[in-house]
Structures are given as C-alpha cells and as structure tokens.
Backbone bond lengths (Angstrom), bond angles and torsions (degrees), N, CA, C in turn:
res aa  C-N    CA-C-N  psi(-1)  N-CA   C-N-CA  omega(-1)  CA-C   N-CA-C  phi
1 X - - - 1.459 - - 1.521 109.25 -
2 X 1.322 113.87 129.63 1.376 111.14 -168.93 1.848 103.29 -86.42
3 X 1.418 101.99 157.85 1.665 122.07 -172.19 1.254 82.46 -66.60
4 X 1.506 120.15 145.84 1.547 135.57 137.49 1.392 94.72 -32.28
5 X 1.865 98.82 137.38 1.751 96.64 154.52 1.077 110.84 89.84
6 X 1.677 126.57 -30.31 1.439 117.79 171.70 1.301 104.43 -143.41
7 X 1.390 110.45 51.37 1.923 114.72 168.17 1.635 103.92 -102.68
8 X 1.441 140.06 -15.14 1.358 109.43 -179.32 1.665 119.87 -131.33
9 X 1.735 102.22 11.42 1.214 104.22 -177.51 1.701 104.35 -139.30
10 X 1.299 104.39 104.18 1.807 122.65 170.61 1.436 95.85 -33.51
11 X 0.763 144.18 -66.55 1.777 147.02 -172.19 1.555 99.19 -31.75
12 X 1.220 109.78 -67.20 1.649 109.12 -171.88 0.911 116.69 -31.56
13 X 1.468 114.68 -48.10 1.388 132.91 -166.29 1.695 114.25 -33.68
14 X 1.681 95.74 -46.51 1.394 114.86 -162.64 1.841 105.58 -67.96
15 X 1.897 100.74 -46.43 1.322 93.56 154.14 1.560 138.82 -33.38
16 X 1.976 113.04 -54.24 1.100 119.73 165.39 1.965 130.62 -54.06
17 X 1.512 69.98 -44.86 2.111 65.77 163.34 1.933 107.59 -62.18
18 X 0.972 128.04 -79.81 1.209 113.46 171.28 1.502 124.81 4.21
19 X 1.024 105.84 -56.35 1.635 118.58 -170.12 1.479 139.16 -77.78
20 X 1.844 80.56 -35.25 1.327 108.12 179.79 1.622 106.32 -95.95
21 X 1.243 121.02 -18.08 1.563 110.67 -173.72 1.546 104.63 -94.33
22 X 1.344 133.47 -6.77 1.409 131.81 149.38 1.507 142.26 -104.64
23 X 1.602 103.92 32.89 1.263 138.35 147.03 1.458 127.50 -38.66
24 X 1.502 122.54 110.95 1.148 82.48 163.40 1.458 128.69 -80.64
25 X 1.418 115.61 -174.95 1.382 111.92 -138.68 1.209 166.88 84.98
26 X 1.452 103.95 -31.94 1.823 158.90 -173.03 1.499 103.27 -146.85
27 X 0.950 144.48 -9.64 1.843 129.41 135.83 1.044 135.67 -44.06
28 X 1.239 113.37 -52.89 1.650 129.59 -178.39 1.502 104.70 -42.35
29 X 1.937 98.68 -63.29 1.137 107.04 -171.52 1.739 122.30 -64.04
30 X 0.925 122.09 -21.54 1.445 138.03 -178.96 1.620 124.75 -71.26
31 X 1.756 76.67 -32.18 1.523 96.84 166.60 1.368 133.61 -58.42
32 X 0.929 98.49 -35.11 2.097 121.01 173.92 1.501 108.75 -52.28
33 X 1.406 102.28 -75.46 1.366 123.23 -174.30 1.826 106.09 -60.34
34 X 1.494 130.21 -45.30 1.142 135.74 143.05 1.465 122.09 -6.23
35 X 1.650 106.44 -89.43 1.185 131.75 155.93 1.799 127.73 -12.89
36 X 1.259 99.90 -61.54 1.548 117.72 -174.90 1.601 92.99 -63.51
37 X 1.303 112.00 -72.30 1.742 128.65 -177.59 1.035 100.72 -7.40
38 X 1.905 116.43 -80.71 1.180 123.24 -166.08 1.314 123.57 -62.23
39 X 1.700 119.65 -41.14 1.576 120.17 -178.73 1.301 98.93 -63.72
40 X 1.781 143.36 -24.47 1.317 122.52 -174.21 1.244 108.91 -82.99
41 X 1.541 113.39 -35.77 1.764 129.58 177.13 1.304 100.63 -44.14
42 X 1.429 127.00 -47.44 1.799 120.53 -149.17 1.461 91.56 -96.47
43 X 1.128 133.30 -18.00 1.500 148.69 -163.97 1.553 104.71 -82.74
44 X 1.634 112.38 -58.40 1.303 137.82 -147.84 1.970 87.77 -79.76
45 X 1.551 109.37 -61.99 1.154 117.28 -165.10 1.547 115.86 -61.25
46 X 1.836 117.86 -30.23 1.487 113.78 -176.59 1.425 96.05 -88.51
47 X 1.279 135.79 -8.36 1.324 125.82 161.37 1.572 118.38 -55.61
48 X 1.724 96.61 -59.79 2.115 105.55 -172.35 1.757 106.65 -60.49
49 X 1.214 99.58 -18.29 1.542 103.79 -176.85 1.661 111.08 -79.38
50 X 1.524 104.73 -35.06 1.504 97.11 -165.92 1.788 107.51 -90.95
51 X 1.576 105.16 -24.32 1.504 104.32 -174.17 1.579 106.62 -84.51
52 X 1.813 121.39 -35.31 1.043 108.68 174.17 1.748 116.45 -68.44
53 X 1.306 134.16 17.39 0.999 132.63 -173.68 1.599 106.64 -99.37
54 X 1.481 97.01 -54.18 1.647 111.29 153.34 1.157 121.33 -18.36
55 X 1.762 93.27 -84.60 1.576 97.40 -173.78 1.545 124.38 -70.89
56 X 1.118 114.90 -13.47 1.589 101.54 159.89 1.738 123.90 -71.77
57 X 1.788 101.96 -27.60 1.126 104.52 156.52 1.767 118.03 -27.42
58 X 1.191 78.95 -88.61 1.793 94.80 -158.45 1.452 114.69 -61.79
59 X 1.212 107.74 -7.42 1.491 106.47 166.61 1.468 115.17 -82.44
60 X 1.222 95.28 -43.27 1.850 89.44 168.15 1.056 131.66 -32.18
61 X 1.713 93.01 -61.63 1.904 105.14 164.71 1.114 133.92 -65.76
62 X 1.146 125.00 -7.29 1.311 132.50 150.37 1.133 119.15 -71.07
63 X 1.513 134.65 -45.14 1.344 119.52 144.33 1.285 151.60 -4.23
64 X 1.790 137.65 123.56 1.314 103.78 171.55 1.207 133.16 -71.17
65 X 1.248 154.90 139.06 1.212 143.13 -170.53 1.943 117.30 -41.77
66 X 1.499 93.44 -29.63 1.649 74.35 -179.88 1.526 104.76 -87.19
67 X 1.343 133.88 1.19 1.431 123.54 160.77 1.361 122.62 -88.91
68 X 1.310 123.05 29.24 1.550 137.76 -178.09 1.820 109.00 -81.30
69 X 1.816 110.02 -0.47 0.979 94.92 -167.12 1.797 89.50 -91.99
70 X 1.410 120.78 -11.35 1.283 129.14 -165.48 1.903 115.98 -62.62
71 X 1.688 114.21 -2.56 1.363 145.27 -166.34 1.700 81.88 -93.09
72 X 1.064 113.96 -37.25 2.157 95.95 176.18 1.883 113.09 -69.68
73 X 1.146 118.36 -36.27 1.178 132.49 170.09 1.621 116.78 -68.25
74 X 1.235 102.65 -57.84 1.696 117.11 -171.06 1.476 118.96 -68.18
75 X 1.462 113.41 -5.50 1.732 108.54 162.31 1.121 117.35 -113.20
76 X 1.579 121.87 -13.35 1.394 99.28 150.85 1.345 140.09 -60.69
77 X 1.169 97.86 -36.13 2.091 117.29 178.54 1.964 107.57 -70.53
78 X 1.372 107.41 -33.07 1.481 113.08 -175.51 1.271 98.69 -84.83
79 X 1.499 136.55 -40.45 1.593 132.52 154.19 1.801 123.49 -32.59
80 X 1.585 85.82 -47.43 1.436 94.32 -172.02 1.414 103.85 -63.12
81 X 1.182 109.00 -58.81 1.403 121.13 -156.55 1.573 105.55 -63.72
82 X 1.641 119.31 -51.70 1.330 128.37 -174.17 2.076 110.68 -50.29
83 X 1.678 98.48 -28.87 1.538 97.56 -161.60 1.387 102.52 -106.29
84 X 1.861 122.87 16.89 1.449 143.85 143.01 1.257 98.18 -54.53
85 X 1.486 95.54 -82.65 1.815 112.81 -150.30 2.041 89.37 -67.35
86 X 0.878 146.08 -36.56 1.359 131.91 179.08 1.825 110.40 -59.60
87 X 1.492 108.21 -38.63 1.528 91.15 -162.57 1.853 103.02 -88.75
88 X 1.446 113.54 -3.11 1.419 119.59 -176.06 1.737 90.63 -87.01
89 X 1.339 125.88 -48.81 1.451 122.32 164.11 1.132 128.16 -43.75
90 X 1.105 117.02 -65.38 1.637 128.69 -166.17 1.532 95.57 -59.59
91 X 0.855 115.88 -87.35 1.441 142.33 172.51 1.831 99.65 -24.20
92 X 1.032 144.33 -9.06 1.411 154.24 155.18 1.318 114.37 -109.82
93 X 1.105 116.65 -42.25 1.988 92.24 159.81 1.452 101.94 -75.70
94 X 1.131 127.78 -58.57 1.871 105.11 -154.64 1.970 96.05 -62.03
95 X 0.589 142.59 -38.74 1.014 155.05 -178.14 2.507 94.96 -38.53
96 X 1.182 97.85 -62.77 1.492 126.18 160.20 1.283 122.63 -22.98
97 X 1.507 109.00 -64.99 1.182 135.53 -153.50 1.568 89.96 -102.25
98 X 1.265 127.97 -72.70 1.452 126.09 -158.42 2.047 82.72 -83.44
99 X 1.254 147.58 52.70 1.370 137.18 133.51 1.501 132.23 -59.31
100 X 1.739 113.82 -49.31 1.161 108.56 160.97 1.478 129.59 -58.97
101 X 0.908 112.60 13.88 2.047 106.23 -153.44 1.714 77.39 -135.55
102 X 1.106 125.30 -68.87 1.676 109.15 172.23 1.493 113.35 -30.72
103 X 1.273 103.62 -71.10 1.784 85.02 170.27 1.145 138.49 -65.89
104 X 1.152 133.84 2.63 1.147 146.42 164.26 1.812 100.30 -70.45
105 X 1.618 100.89 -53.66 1.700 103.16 -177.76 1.271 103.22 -69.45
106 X 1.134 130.24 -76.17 1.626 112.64 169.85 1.785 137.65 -18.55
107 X 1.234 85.66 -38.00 1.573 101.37 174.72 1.755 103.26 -67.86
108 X 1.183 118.12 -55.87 1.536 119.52 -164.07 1.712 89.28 -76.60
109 X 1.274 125.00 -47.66 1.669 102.90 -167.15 1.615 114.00 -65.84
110 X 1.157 119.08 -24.27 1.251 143.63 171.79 1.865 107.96 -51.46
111 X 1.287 114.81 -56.91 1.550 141.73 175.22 1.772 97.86 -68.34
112 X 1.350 120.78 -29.73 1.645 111.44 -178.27 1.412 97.16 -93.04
113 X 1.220 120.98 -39.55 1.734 113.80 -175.74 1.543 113.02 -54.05
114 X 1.522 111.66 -69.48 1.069 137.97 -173.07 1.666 115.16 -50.43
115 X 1.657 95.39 -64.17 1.701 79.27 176.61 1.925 86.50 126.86
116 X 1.475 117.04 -39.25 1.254 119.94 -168.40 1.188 102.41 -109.94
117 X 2.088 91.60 139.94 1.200 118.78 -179.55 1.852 104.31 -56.49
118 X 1.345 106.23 152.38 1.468 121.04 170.87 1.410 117.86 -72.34
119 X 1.253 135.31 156.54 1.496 129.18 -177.99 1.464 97.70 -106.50
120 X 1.255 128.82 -21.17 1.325 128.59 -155.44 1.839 109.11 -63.87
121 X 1.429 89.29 -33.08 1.487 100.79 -169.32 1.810 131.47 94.99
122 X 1.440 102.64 20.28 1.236 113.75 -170.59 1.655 123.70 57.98
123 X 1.461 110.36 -134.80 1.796 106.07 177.30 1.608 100.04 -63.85
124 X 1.415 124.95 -58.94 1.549 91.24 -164.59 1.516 120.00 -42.84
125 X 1.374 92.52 -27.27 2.044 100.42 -160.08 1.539 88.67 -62.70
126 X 1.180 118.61 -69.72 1.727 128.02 -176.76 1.372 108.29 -40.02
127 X 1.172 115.36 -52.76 1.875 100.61 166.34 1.127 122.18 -57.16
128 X 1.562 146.67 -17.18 1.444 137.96 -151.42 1.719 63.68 -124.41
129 X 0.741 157.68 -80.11 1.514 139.02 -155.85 1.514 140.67 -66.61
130 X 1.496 91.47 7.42 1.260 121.71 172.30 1.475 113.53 -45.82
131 X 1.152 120.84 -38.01 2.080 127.08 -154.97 1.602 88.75 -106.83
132 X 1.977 127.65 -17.42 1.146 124.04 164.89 1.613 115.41 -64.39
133 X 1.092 95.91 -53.89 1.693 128.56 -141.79 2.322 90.71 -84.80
134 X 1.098 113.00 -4.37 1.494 111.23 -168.40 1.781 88.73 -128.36
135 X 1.527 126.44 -24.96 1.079 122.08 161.93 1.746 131.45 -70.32
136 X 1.468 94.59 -15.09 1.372 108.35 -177.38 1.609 97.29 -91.15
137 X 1.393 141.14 -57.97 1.332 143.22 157.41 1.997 107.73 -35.95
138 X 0.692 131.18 -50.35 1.616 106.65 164.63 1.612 129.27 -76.93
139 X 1.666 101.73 -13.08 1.511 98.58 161.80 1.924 108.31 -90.65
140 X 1.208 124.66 38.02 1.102 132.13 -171.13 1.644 110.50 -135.62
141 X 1.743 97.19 -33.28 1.485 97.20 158.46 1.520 125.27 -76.24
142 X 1.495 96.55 -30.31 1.984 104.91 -169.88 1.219 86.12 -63.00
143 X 1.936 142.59 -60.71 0.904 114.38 -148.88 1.866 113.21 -100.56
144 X 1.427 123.10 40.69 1.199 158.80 145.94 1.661 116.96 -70.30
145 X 1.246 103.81 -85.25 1.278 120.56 -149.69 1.933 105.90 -44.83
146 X 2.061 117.24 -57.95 1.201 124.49 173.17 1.480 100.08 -42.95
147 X 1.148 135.97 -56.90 1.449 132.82 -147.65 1.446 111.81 -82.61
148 X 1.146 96.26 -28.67 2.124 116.30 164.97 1.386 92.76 -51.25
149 X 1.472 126.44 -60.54 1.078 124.98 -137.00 1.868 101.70 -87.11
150 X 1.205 106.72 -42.33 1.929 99.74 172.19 1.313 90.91 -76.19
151 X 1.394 147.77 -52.01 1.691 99.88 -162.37 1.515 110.92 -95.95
152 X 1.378 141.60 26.70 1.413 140.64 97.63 1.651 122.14 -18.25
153 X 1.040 97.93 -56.83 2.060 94.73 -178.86 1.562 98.41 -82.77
154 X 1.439 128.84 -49.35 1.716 109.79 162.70 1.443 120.56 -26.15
155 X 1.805 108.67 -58.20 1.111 108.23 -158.04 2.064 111.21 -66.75
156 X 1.373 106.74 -9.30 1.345 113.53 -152.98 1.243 91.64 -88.11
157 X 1.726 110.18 -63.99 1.494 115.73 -174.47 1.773 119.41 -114.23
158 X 1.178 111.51 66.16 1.434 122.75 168.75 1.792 102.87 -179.35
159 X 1.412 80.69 83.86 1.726 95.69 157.15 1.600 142.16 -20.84
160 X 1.457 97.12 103.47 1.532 94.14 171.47 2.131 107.66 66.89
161 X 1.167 109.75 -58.89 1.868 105.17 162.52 1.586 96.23 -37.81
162 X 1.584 116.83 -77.52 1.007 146.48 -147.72 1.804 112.97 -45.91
163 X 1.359 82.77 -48.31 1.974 110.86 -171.26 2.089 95.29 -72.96
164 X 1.627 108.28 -37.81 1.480 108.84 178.78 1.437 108.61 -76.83
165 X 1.577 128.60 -35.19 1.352 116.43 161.98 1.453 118.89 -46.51
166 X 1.942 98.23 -75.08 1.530 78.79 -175.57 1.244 145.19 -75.06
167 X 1.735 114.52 14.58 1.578 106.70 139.84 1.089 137.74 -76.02
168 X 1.626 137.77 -31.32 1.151 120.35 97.05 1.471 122.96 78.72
169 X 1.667 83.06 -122.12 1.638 109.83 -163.24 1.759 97.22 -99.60
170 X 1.666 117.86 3.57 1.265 113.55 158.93 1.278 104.71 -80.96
171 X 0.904 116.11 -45.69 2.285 118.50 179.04 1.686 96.55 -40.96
172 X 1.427 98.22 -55.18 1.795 108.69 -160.34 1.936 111.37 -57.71
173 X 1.356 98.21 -48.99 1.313 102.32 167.28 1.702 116.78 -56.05
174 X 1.787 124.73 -32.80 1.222 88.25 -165.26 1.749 100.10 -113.60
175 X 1.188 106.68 35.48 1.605 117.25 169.94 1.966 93.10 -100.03
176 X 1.334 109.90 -52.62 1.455 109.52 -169.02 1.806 98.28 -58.51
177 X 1.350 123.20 -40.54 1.138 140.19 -168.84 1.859 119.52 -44.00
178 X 1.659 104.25 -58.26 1.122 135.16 142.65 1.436 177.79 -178.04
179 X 1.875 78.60 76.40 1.546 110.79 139.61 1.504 125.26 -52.76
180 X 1.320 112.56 -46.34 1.313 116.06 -154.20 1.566 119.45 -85.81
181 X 1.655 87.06 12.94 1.932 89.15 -167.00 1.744 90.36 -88.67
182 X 1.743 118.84 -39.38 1.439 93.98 159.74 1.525 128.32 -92.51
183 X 1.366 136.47 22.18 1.181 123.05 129.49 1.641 139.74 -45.19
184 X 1.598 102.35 -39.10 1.218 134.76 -156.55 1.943 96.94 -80.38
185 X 1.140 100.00 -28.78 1.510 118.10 -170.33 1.144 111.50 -70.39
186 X 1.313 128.42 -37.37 1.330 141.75 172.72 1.187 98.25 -95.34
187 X 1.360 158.66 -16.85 1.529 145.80 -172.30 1.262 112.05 70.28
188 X 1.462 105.90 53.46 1.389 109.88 179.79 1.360 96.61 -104.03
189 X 1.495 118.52 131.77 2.107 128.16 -170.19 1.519 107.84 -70.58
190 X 1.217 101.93 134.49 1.658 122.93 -157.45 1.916 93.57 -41.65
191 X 2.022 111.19 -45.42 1.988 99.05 -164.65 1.692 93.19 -63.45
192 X 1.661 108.58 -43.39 1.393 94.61 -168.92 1.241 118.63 -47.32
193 X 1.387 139.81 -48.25 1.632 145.62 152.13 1.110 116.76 -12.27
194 X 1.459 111.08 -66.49 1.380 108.80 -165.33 1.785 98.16 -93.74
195 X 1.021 143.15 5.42 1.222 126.07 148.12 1.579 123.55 -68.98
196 X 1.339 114.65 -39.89 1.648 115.78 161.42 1.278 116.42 -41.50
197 X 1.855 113.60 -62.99 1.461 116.94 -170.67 2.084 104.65 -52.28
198 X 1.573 107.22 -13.99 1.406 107.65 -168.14 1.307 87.85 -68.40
199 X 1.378 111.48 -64.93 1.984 121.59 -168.48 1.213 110.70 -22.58
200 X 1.694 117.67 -58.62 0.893 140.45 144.90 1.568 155.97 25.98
201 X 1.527 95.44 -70.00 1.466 137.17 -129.21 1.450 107.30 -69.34
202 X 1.299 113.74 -21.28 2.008 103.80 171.32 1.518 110.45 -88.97
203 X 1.518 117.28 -6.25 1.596 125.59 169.78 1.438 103.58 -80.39
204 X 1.408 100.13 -69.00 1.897 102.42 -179.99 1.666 111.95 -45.26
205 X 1.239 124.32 -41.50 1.502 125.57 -148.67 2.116 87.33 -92.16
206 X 0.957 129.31 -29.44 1.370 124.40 -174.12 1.245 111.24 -98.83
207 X 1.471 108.91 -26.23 1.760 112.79 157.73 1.860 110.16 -64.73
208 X 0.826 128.80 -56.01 1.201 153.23 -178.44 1.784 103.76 -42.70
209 X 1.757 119.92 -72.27 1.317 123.66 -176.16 1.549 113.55 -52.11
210 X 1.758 105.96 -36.93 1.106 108.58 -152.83 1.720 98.60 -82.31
211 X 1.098 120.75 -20.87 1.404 127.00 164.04 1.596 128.94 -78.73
212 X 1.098 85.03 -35.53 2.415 100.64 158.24 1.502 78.14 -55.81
213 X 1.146 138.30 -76.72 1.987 130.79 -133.78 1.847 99.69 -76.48
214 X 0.949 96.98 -33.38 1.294 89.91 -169.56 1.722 121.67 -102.25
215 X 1.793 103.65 -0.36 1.680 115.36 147.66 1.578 111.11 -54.31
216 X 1.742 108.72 -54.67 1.145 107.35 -177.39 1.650 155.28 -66.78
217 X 1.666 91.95 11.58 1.650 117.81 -175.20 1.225 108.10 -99.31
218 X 1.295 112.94 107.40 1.451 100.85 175.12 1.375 142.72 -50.34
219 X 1.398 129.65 130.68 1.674 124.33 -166.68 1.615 97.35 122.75
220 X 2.015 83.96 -71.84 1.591 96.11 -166.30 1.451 111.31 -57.97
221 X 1.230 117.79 -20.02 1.556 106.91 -170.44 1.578 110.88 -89.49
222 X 1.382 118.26 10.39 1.301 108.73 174.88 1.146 123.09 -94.99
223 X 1.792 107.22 -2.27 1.734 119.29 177.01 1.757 91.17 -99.64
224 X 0.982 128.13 3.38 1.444 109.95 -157.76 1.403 131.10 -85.96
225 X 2.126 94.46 -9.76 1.595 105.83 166.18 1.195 132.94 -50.87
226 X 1.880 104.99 -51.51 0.894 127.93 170.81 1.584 122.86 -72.19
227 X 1.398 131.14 -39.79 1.550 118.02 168.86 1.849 108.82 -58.77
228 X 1.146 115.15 -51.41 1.383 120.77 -162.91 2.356 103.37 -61.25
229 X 1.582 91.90 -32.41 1.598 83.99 -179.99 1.814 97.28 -82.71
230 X 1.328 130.39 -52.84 2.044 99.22 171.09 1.165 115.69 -77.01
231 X 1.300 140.23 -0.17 1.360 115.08 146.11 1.544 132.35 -59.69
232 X 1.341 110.66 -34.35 1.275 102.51 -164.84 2.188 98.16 -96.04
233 X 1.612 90.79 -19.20 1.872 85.94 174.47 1.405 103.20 -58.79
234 X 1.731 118.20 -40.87 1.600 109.61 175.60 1.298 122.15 -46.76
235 X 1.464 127.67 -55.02 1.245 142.45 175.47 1.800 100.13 -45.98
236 X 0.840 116.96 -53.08 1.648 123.46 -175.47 1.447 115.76 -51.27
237 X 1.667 102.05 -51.32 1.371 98.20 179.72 1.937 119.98 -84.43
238 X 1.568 106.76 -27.30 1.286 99.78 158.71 1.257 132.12 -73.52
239 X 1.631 135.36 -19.19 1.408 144.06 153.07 1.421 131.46 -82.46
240 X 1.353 126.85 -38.59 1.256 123.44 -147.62 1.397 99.42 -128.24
241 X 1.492 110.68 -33.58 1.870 100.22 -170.02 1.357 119.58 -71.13
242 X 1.022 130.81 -66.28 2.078 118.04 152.06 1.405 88.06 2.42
243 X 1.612 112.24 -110.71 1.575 124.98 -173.65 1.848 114.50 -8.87
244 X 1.050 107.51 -68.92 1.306 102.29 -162.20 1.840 110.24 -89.33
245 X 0.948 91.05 -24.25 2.274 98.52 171.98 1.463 106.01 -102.14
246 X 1.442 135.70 14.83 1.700 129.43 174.15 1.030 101.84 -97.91
C-alpha cells in the first residue's frame, strides 16, 4: 500500500529518499555509501584538474606559436568534454565500490517500511553477496554502455528529439541504476526488473530525470547515492513488491 503523498508521482519519491536516508536508524547505513562518494569525489576531481592542466600544457607546446591563440577556445571544449567523461566515470565506479553497502541500505529501509525482518542477514549477508551483488552492477553497465552509445549519436545529430531522448534514457539509467539494489535483494533477474520499472514507467522515468538533474549540482550530488537508493527502495515497496514477491 503506497504512503500518502507518494503514490502517483516518481518525483516524490526523490523527496522521500531525502527523508528517509537521514533517519535515524537508516543514517548509519547511508553513511558508508555517503562516505565513499565524497573520498572518490575529492580524489577524482584534484586528479581531472591536475592532469587536464598538463595536458593542455603540452599540447600548447606542441603547437605552432602562431596557433597559441587556439588556448581561448580549447579549454572550454577540454572542460566540457573532461567533466562528460568524469561524471559517466565517477559515477560508475563509486557506484561499484559502494554496491554492497547500497544493498545493505536498501535492505534496512526496506525492513523500516515494511515492518519485515530481512532474510539476507544484514553485513554478514552483504559480505557473502558481495561477488553477487558487484556481478549484477557490471551486468548493468553491459546493458548501459550500447544504448549510451545510439542515443549519444541521437543526441548529436537529430535536433531537440535527440537532446529529449537522451534525457530520457539518462532518467532511465538512474531509476534502473538504483532501483535494482532492492530488486537485487530478493534475487529478482535483472529483464524481470526492468520489465516492472516498464509497468511502471511514468513513476520510474520522473523518478529517474529528477535524480539525473540533481546528480548534476555540485555538493548535492555527493548525497545523491544514498537519497536516490531509499527513495527508489520506497517506490519498490509501495509499487512493485506485492508484484514481484506475491
């Protein structure tokens, strides 16, 4: 039975993560995945800063001197481009690394909604499911990465359609992203998953954008592992769990 307040609009949801991931009770756990975010964030970012500094270096000098004026043009586009390929990176390893501990948080917000104890068994369970739970996150990139790649060429050459897809299938990726840590909890198979989120699909797809926009603000996106995995376990247990555990 869905909560008052967040039965007909996926968006809320994102509100509800908010709420629910600084609980006590559901802090601790949030904390982990939290934690990791930021040490890779502060890690990840004085890296793109110090090598892209480099490499614009030495390209310069490779340059002829009378094309030195081409350094007014060439860091905006090497900005652009560098803080693409960083947030599609970053955002796929931490994603990696903090997997067991999402399900672990999913698991406990899941156990506060519901009312029922978990079978998994908490950390031991999350440790022995570790080689599951990191196998399911690379079958999440394989079926990512091709589909990145055509609505990337939509987005390049088909106007405005193109730019509304691939926001889109950025929403879609980060509902499938995590949603699936409580799918995954029960051993429910990655199509079966994403055929629910289909049933779904104006909850998942508006849960989903509104969490693409708000990865991308800086600060905010370093809490956003953790709101976006109990937000969307809420959504799971008020939509989908009946469905997929009856």
């Amino acid at each position: 039975m869905a909560q008052a307040g967040y039965s007909d609009f996926g968006a809320s949801y994102v509100a509800r993560g908010f709420e629910l991931a600084f609980q006590k009770g559901v802090r601790r756990y949030a904390l982990i995945p939290l934690t990791i975010n930021v040490l890779l964030f502060s890690v990840a970012i004085a890296a793109v800063f110090h090598y892209t500094t480099l490499w614009v270096a030495d390209f310069m000098a490779w340059l002829p001197e009378w094309l030195h004026w081409l350094e007014v043009i060439l860091w905006p586009l090497i900005i652009i481009a560098v803080l693409l390929l960083f947030a599609m990176t970053f955002t796929s390893v931490a994603n990696i690394i903090a997997s067991p501990f999402n399900s672990l948080l999913a698991e406990k917000v899941e156990e506060r909604l519901t009312g029922v104890p978990a079978a998994n068994g908490g950390v031991s369970g999350m440790i022995k499911d570790i080689p599951r739970t990191l196998g399911r996150e690379f079958q999440k990139i394989l079926y990512f990465i091709p589909r990145s790649l055509g609505f990337f060429l939509l987005l390049i050459f088909v106007p405005v359609i193109g730019q509304v897809l691939w926001l889109l299938w950025g929403g879609w990726m980060m509902t499938i992203q995590y949603a699936d840590y409580a799918f995954d909890n029960h051993k429910v198979p990655f199509r079966d998953m994403r055929s629910s989120l289909h049933r779904h699909q104006g909850k998942s797809l508006t849960f989903g954008v509104v969490v693409a926009f708000l990865a991308s603000i800086p600060l905010i996106n370093l809490i956003m592992i953790p709101v976006a995995v109990c937000g969307s376990t809420a959504m799971w247990v008020d939509h989908m769990r009946a469905e997929n555990l009856g």
